[in-house]
PDB file of N, CA, C and O in Angstrom, chain B, residues numbered from 101:
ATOM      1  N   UNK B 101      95.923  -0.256  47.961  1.00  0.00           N
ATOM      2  CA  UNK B 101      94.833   0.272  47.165  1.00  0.00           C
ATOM      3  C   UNK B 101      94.592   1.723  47.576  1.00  0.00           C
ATOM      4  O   UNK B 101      94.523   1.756  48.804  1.00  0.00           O
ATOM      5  N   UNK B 102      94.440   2.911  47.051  1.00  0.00           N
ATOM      6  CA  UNK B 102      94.041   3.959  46.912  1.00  0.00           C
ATOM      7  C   UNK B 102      92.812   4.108  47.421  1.00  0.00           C
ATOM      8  O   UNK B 102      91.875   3.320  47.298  1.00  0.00           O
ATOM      9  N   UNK B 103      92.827   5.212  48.042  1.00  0.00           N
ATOM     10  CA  UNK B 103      91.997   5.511  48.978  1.00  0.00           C
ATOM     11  C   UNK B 103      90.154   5.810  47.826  1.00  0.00           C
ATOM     12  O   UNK B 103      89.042   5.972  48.329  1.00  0.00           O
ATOM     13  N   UNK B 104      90.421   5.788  46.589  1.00  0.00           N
ATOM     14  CA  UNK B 104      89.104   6.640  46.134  1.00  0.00           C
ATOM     15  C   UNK B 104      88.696   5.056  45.256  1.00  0.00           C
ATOM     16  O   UNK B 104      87.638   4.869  44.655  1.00  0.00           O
ATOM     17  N   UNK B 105      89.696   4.167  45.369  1.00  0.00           N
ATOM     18  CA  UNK B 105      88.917   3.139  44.664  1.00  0.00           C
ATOM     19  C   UNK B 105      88.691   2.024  45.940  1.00  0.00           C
ATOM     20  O   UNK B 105      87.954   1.118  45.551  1.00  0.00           O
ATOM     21  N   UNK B 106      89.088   1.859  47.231  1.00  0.00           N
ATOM     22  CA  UNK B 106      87.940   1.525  48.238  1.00  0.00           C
ATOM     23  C   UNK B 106      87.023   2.322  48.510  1.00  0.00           C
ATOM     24  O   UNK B 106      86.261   1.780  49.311  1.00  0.00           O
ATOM     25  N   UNK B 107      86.747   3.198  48.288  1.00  0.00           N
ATOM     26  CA  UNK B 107      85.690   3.719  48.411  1.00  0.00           C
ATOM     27  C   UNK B 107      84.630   4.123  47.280  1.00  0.00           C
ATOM     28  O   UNK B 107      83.646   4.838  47.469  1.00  0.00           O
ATOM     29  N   UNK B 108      84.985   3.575  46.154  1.00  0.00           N
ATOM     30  CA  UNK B 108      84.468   2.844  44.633  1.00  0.00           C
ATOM     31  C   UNK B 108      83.879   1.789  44.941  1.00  0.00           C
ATOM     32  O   UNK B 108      82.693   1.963  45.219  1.00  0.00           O
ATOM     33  N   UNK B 109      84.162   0.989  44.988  1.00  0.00           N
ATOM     34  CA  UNK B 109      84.034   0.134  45.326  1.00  0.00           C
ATOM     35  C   UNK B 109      83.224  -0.088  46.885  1.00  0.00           C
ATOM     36  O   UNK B 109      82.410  -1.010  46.941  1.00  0.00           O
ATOM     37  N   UNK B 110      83.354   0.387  47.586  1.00  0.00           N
ATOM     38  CA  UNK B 110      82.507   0.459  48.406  1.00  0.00           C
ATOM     39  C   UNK B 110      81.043   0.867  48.018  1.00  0.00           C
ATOM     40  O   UNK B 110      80.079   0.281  48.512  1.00  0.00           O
ATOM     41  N   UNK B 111      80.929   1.735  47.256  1.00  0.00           N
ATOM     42  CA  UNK B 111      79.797   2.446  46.753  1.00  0.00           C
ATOM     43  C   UNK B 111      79.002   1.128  45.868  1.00  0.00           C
ATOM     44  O   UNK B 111      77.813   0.866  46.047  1.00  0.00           O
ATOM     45  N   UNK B 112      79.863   0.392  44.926  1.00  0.00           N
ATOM     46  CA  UNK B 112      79.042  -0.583  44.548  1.00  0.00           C
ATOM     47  C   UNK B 112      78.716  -1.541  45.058  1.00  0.00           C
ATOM     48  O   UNK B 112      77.802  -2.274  44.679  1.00  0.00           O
ATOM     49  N   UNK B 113      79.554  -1.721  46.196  1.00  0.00           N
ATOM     50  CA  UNK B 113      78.787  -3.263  47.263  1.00  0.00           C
ATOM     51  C   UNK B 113      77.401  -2.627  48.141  1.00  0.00           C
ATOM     52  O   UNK B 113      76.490  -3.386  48.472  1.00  0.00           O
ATOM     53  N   UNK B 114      77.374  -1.131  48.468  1.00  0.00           N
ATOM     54  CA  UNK B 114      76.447  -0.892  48.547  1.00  0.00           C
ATOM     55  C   UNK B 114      75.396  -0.989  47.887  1.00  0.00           C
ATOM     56  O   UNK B 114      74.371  -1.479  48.361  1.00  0.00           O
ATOM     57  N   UNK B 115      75.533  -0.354  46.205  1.00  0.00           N
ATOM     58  CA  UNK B 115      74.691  -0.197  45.423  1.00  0.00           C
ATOM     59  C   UNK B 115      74.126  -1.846  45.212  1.00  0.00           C
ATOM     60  O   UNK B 115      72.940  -2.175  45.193  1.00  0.00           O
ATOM     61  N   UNK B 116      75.142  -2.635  45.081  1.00  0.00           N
ATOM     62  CA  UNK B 116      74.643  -4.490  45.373  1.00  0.00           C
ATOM     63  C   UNK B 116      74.306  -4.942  46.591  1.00  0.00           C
ATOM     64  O   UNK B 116      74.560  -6.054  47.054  1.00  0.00           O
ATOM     65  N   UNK B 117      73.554  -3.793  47.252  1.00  0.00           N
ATOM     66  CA  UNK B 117      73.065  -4.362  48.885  1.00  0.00           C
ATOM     67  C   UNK B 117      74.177  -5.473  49.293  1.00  0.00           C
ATOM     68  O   UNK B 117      73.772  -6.579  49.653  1.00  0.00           O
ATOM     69  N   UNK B 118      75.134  -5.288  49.259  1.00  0.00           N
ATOM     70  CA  UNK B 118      76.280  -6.047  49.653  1.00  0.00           C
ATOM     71  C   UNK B 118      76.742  -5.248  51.015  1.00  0.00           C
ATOM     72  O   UNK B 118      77.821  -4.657  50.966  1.00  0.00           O
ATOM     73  N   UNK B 119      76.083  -5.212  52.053  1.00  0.00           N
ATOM     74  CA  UNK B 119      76.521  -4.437  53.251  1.00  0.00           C
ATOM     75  C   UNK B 119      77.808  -4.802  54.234  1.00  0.00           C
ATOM     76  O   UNK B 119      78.557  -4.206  55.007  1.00  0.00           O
ATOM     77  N   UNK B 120      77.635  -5.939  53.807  1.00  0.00           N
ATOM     78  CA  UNK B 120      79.332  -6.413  54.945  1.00  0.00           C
ATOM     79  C   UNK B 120      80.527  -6.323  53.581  1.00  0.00           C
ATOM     80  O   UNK B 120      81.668  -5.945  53.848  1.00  0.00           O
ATOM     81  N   UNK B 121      80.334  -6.521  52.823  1.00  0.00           N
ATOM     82  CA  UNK B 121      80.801  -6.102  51.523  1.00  0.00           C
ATOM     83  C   UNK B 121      81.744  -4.399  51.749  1.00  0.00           C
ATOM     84  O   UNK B 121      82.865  -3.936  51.961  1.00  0.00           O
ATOM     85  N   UNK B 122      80.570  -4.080  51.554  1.00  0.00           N
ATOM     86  CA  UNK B 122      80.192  -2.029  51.943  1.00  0.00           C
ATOM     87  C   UNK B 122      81.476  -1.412  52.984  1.00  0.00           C
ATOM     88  O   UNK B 122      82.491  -0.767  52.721  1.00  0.00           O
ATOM     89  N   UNK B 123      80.855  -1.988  54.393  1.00  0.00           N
ATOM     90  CA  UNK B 123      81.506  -2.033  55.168  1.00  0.00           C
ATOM     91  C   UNK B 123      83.214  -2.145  55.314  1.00  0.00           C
ATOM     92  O   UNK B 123      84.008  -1.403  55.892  1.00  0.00           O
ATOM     93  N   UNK B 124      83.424  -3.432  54.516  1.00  0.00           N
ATOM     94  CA  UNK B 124      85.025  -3.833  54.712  1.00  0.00           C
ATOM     95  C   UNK B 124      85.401  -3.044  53.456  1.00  0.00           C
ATOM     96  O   UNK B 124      86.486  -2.518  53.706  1.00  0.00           O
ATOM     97  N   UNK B 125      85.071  -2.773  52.424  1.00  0.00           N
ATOM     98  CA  UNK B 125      85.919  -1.507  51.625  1.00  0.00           C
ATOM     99  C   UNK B 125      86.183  -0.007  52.209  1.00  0.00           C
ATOM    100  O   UNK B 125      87.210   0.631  51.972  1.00  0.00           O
ATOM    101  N   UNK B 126      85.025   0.490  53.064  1.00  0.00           N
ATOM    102  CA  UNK B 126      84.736   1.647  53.586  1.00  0.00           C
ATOM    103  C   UNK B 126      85.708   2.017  55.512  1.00  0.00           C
ATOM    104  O   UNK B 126      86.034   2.963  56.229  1.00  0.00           O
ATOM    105  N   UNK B 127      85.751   0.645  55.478  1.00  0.00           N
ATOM    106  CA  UNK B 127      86.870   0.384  56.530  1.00  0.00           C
ATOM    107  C   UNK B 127      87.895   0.332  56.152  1.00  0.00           C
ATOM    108  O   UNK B 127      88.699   0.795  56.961  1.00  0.00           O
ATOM    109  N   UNK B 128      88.365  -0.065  55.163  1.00  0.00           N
ATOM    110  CA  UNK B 128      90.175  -0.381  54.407  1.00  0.00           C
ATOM    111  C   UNK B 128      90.568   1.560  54.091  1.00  0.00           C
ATOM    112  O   UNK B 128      91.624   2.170  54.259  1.00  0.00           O
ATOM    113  N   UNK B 129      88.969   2.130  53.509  1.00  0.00           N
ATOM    114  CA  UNK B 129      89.905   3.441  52.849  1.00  0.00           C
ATOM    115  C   UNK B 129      89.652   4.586  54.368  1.00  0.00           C
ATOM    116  O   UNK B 129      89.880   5.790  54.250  1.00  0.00           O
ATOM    117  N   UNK B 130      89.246   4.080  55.496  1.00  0.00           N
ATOM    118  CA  UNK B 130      89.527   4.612  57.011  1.00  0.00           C
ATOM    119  C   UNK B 130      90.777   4.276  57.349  1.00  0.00           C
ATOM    120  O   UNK B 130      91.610   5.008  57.884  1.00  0.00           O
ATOM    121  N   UNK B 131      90.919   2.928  56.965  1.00  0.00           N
ATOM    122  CA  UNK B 131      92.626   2.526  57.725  1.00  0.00           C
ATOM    123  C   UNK B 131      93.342   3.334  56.537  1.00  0.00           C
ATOM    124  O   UNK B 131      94.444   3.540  57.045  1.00  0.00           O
ATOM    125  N   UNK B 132      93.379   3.899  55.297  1.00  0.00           N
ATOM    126  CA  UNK B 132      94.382   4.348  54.575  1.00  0.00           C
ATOM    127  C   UNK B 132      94.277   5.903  55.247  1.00  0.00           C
ATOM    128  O   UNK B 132      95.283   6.345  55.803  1.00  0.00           O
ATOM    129  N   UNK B 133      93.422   6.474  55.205  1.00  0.00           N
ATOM    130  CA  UNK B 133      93.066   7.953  56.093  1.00  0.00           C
ATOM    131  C   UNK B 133      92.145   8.127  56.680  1.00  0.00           C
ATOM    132  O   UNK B 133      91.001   8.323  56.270  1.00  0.00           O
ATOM    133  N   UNK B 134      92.882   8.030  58.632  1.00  0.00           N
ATOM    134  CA  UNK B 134      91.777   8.097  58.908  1.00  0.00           C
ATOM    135  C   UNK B 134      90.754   9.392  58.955  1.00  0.00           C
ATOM    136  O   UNK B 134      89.603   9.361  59.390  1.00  0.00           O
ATOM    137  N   UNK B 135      91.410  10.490  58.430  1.00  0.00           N
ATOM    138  CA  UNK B 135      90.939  12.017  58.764  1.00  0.00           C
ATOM    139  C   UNK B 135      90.012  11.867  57.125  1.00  0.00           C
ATOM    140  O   UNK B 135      90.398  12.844  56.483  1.00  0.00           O
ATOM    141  N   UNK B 136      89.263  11.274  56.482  1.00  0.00           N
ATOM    142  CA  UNK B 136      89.098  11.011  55.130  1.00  0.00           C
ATOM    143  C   UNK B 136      87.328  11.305  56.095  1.00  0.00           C
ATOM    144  O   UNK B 136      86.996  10.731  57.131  1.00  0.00           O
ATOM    145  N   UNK B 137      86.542  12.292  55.360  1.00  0.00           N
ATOM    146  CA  UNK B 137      85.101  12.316  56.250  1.00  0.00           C
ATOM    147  C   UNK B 137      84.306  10.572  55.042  1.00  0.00           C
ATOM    148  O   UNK B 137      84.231   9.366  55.276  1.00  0.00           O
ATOM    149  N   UNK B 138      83.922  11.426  53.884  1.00  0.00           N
ATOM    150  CA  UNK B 138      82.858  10.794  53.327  1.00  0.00           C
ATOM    151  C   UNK B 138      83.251   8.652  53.697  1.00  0.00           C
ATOM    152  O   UNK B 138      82.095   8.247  53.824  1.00  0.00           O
ATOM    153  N   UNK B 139      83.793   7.917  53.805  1.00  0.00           N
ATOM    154  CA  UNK B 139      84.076   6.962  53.920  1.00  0.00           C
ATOM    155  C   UNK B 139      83.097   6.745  55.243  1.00  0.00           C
ATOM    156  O   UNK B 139      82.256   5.847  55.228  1.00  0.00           O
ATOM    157  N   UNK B 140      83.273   7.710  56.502  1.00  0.00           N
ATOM    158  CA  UNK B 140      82.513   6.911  57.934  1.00  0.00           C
ATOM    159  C   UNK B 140      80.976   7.355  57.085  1.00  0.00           C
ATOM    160  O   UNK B 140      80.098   6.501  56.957  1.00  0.00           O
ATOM    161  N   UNK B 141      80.801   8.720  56.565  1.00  0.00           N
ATOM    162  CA  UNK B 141      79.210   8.414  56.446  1.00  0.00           C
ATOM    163  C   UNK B 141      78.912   7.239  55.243  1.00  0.00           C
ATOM    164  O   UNK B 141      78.418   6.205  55.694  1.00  0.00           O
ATOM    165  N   UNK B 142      79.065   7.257  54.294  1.00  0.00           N
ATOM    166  CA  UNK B 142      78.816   5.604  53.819  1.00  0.00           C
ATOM    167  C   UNK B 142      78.616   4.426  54.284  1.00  0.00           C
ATOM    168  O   UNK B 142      77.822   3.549  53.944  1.00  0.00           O
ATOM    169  N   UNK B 143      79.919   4.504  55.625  1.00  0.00           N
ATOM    170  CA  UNK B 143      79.875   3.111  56.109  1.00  0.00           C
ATOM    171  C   UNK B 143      78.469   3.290  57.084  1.00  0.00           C
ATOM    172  O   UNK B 143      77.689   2.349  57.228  1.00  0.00           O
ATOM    173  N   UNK B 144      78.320   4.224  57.537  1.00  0.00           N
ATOM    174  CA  UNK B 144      77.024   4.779  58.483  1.00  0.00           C
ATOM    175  C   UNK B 144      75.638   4.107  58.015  1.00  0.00           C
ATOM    176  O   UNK B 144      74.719   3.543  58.609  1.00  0.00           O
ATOM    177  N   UNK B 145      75.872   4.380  56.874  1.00  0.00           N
ATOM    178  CA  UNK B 145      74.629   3.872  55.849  1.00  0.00           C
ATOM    179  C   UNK B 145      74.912   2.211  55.717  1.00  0.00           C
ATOM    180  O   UNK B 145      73.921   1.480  55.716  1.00  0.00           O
ATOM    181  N   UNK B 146      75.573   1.915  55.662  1.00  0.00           N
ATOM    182  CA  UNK B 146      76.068   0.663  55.414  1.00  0.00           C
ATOM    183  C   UNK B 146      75.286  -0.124  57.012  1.00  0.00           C
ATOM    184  O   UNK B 146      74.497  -1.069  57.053  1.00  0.00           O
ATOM    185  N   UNK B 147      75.727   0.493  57.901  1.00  0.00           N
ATOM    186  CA  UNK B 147      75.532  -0.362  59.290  1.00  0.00           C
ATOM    187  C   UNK B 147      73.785   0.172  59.310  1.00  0.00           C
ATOM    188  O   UNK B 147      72.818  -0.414  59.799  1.00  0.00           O
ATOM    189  N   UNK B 148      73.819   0.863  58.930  1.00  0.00           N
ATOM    190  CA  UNK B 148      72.387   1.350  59.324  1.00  0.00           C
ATOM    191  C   UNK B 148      71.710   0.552  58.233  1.00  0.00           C
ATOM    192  O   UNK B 148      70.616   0.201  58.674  1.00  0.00           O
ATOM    193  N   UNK B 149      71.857   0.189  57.209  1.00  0.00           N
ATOM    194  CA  UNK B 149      71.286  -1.179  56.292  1.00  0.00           C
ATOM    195  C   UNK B 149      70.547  -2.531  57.212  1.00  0.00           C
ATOM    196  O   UNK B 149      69.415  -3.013  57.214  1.00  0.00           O
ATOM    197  N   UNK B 150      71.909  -2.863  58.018  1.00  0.00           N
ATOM    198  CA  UNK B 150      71.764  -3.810  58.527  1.00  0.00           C
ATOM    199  C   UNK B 150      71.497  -3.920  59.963  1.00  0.00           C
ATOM    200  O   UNK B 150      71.979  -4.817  60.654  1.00  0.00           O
ATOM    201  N   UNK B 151      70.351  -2.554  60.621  1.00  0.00           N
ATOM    202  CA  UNK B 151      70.371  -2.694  61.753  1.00  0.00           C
ATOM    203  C   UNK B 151      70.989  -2.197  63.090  1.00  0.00           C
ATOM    204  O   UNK B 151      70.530  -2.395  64.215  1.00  0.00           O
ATOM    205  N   UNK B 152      72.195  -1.467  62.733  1.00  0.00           N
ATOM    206  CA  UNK B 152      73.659  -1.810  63.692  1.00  0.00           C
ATOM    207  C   UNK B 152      73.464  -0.381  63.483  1.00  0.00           C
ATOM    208  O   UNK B 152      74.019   0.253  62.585  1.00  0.00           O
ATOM    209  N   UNK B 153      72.466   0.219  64.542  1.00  0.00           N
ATOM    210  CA  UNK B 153      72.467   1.524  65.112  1.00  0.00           C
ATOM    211  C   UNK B 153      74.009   1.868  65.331  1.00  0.00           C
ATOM    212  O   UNK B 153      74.790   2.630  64.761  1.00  0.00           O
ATOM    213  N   UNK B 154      74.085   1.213  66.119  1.00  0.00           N
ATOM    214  CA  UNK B 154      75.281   2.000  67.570  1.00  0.00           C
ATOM    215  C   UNK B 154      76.735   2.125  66.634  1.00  0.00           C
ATOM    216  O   UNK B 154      77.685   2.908  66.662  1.00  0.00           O
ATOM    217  N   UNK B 155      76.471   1.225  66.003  1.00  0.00           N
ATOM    218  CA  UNK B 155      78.139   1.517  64.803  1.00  0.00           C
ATOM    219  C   UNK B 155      77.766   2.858  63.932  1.00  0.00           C
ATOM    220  O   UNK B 155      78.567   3.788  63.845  1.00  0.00           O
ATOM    221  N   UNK B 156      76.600   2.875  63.356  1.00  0.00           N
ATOM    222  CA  UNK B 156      76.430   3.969  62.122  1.00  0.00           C
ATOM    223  C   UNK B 156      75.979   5.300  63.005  1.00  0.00           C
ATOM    224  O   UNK B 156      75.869   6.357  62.383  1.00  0.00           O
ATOM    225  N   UNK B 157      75.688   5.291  64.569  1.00  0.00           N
ATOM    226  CA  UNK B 157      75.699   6.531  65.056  1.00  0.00           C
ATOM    227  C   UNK B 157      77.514   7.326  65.543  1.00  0.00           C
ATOM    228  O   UNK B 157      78.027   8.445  65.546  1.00  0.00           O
ATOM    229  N   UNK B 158      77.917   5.891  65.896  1.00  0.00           N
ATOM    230  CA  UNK B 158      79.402   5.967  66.016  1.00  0.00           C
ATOM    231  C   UNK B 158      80.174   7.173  64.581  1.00  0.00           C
ATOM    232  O   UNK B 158      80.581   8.330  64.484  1.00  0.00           O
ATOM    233  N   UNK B 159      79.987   5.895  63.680  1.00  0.00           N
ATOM    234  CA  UNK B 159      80.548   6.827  62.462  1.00  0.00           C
ATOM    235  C   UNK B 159      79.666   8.200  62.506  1.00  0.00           C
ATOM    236  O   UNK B 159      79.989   8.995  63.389  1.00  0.00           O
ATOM    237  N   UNK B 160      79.142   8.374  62.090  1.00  0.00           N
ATOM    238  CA  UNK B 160      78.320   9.693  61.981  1.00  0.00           C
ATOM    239  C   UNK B 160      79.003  10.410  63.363  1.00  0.00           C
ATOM    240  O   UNK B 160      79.903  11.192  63.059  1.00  0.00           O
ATOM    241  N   UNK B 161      78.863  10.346  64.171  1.00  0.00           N
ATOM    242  CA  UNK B 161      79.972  11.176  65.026  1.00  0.00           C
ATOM    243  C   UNK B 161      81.505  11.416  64.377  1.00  0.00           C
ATOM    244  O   UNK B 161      82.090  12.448  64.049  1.00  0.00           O
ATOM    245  N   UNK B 162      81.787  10.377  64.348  1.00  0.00           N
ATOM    246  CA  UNK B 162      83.101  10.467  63.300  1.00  0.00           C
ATOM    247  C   UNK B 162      83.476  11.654  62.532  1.00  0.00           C
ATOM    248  O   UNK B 162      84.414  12.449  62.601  1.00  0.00           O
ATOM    249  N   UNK B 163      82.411  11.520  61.752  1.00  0.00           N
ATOM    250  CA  UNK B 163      82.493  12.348  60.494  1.00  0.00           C
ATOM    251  C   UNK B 163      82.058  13.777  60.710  1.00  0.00           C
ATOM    252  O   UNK B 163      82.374  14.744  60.018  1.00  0.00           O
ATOM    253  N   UNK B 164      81.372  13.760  61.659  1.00  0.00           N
ATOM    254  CA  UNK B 164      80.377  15.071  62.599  1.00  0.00           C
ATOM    255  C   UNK B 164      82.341  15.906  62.898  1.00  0.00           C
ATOM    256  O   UNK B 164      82.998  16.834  62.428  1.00  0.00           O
ATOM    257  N   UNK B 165      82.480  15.029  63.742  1.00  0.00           N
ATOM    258  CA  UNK B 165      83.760  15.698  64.039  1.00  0.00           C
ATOM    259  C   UNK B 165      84.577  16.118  62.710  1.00  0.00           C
ATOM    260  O   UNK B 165      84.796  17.309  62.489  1.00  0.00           O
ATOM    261  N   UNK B 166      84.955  15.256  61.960  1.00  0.00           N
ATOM    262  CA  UNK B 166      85.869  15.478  61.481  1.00  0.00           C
ATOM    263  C   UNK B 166      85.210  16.733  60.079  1.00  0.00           C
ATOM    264  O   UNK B 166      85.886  16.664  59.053  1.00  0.00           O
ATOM    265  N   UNK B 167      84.489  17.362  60.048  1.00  0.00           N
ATOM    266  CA  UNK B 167      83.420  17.929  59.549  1.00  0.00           C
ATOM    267  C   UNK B 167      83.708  19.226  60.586  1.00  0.00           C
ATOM    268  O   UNK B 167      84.481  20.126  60.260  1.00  0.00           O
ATOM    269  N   UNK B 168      83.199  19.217  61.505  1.00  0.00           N
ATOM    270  CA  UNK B 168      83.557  20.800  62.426  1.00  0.00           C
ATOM    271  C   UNK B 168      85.143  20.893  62.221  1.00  0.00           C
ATOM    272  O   UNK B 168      85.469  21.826  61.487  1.00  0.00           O
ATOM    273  N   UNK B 169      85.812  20.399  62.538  1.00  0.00           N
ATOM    274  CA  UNK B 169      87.415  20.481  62.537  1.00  0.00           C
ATOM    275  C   UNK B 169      87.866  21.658  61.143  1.00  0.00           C
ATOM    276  O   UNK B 169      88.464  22.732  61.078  1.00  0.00           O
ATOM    277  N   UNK B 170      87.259  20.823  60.264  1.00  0.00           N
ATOM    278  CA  UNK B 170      87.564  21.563  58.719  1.00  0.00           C
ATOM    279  C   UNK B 170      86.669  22.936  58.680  1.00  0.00           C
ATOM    280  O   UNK B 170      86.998  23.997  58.150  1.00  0.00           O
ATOM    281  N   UNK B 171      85.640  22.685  59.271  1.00  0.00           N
ATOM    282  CA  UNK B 171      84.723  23.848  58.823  1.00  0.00           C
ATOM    283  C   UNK B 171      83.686  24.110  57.489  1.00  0.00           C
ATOM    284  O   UNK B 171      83.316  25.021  56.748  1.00  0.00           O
ATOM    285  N   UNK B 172      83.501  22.752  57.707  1.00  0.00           N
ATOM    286  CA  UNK B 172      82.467  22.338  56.128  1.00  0.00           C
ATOM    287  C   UNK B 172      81.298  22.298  56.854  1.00  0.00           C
ATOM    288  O   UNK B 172      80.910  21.423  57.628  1.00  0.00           O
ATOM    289  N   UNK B 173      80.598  23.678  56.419  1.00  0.00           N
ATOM    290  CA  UNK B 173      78.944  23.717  57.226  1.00  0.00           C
ATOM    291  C   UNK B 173      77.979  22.712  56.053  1.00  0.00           C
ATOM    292  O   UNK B 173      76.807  22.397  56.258  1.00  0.00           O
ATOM    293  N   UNK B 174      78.882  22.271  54.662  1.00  0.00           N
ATOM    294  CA  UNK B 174      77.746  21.544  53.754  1.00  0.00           C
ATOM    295  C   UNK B 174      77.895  19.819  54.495  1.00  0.00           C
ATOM    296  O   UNK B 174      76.907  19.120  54.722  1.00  0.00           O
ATOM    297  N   UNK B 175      79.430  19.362  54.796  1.00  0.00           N
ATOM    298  CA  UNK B 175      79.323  18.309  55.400  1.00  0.00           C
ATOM    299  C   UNK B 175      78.710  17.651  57.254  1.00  0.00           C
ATOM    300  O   UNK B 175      78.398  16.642  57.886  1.00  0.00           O
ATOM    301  N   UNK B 176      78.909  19.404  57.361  1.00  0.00           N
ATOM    302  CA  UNK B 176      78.312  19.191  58.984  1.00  0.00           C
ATOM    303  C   UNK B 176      76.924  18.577  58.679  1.00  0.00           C
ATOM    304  O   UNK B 176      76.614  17.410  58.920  1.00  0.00           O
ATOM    305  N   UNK B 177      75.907  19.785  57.958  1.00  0.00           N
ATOM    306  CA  UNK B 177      74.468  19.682  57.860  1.00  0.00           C
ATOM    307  C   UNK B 177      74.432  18.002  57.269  1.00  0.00           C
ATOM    308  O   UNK B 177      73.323  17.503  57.456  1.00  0.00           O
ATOM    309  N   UNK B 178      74.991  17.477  56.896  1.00  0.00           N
ATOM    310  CA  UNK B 178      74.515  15.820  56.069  1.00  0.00           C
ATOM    311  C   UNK B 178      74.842  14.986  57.504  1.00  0.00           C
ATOM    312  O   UNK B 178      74.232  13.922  57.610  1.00  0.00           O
ATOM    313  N   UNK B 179      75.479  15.247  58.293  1.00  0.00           N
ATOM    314  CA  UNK B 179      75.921  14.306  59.455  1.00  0.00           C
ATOM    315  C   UNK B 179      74.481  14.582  60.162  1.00  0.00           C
ATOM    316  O   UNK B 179      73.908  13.675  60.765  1.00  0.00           O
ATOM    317  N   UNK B 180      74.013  15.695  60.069  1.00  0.00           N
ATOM    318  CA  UNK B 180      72.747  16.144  61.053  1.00  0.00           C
ATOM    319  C   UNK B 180      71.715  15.112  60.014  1.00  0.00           C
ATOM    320  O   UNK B 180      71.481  13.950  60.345  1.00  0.00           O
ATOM    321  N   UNK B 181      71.335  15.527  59.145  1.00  0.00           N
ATOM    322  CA  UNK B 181      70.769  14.837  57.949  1.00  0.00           C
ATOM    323  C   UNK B 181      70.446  13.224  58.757  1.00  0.00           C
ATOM    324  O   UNK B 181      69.384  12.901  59.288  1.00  0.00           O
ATOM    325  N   UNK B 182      71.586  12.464  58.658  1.00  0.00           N
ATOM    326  CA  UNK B 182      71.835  10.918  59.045  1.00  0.00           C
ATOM    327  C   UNK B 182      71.399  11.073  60.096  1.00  0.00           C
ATOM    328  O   UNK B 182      71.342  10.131  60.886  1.00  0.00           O
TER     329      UNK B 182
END
């Protein structure tokens, strides 16, 4: 599966408060790339739905990084945001 329709799909198991749902699409399009930013902050939101600080601060580091690397000051500021 293509990396932009797990993460389609991810967006609607979210949008269906479907969080473990959320999660395992937003994890499949990490295992297809893992250098892919927007996927960890979703899933961020996703764990942070359900509680699970320490995973959605995890991702958000993730993406923090992979965000300075590129040099996207619009994706840095949303990691600060979360």
């Amino acid at each position: 599966m293509a990396i932009e329709q797990s993460i389609t799909k991810g967006d609607a198991a979210l949008k269906a408060k479907d969080y473990l749902g959320a999660i395992s699409y937003y994890s499949q399009a990490i295992k297809e790339n893992p250098e892919a930013f927007s996927p960890y902050l979703k899933r961020s939101t996703a764990y942070q739905k359900l509680k699970n600080n320490d995973k959605a601060k995890a991702d958000i580091c993730s993406a923090f990084s992979i965000a300075s690397e590129r040099g996207k000051r619009r994706d840095v500021g949303l990691c600060y945001f979360k």
